[in-house]
BAPA-444127 format. One record per residue (C-alpha): residue number from 1; x negated, y negated, z negated. Coordinates in Angstrom, 2 decimals, padded with zeros to 5 digits, m for minus. Example, Ala and Ser with C-alpha at 12.3 -4.5 7.8 and 13.67 -1.06 7.14 Angstrom:
<recs>
  resi        x        y        z
     1  m012.30   004.50  m007.80
     2  m013.67   001.06  m007.14
</recs>
This chain:
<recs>
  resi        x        y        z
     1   000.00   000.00   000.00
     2  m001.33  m003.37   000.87
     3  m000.66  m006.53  m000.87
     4  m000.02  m010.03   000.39
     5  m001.61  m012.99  m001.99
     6  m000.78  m017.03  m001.79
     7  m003.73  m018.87  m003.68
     8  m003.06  m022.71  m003.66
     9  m005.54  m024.95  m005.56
    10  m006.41  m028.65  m006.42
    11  m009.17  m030.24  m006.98
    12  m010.78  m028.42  m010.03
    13  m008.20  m025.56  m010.00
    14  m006.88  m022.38  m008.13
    15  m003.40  m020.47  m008.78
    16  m003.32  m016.84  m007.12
    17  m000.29  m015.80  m006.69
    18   000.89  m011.82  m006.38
    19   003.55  m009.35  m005.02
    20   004.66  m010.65  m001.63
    21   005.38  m008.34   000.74
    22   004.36  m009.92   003.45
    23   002.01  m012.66   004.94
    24   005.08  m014.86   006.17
    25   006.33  m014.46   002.71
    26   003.48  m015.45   000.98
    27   003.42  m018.74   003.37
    28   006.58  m019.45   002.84
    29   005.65  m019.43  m000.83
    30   001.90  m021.65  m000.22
    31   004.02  m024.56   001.73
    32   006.48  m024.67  m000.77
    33   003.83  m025.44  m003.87
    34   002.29  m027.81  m000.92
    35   004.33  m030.95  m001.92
    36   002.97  m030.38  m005.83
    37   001.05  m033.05  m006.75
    38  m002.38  m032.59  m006.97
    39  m002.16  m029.64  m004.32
    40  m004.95  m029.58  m001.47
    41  m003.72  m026.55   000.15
    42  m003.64  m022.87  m000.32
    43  m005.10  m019.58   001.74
    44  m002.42  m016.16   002.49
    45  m004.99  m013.31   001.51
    46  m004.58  m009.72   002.47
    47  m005.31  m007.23  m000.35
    48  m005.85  m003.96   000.01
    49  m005.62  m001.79  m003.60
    50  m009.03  m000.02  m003.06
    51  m011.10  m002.24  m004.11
    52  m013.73  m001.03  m002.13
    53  m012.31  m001.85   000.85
    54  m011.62  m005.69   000.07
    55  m009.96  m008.30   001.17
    56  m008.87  m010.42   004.06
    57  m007.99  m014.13   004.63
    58  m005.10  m014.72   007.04
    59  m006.35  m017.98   008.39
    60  m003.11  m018.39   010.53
    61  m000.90  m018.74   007.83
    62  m003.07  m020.51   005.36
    63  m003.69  m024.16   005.14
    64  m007.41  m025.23   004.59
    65  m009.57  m027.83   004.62
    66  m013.11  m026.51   006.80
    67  m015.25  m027.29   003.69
    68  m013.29  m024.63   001.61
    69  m014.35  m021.73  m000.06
    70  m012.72  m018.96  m001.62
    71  m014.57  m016.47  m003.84
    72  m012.92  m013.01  m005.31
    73  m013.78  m012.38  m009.16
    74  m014.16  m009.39  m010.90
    75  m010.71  m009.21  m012.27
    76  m009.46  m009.65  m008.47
    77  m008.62  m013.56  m009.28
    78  m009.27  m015.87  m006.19
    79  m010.92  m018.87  m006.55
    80  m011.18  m021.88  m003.61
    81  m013.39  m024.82  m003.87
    82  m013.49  m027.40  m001.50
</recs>
């Protein structure tokens, strides 16, 4: 089972958020937290379980700046600096 995953952020912060089912879903979610302010943007990621295996950013459906970077901790949190 794969998992879709909407990570908006700010300027000194990141959100990840879990359990869509699918990349338009997790969109849907990103450009509705877009209008928050304080919100720069946010990236749909495409998990896959094994952790081995990683993930994927869905730049089609995300909305990023080109200076951003996104970084996957240890405890499978996302976090995107600009």
């Amino acid at each position: 089972m794969t998992d879709y995953i909407c990570c908006y952020f700010g300027s000194d912060w990141s959100i990840t958020a879990r359990g869509f089912s699918s990349a338009r879903q997790a969109e849907k979610h990103g450009l509705y937290m877009m209008p928050m302010a304080g919100c720069f943007g946010f990236a749909v990621i495409h998990e896959n379980p094994d952790y081995e295996r990683g993930w994927q950013l869905r730049l089609e459906r995300s909305v990023l700046p080109r200076t951003a970077h996104i970084k996957r901790d240890d405890l499978c949190n996302y976090n995107i600096t600009n």
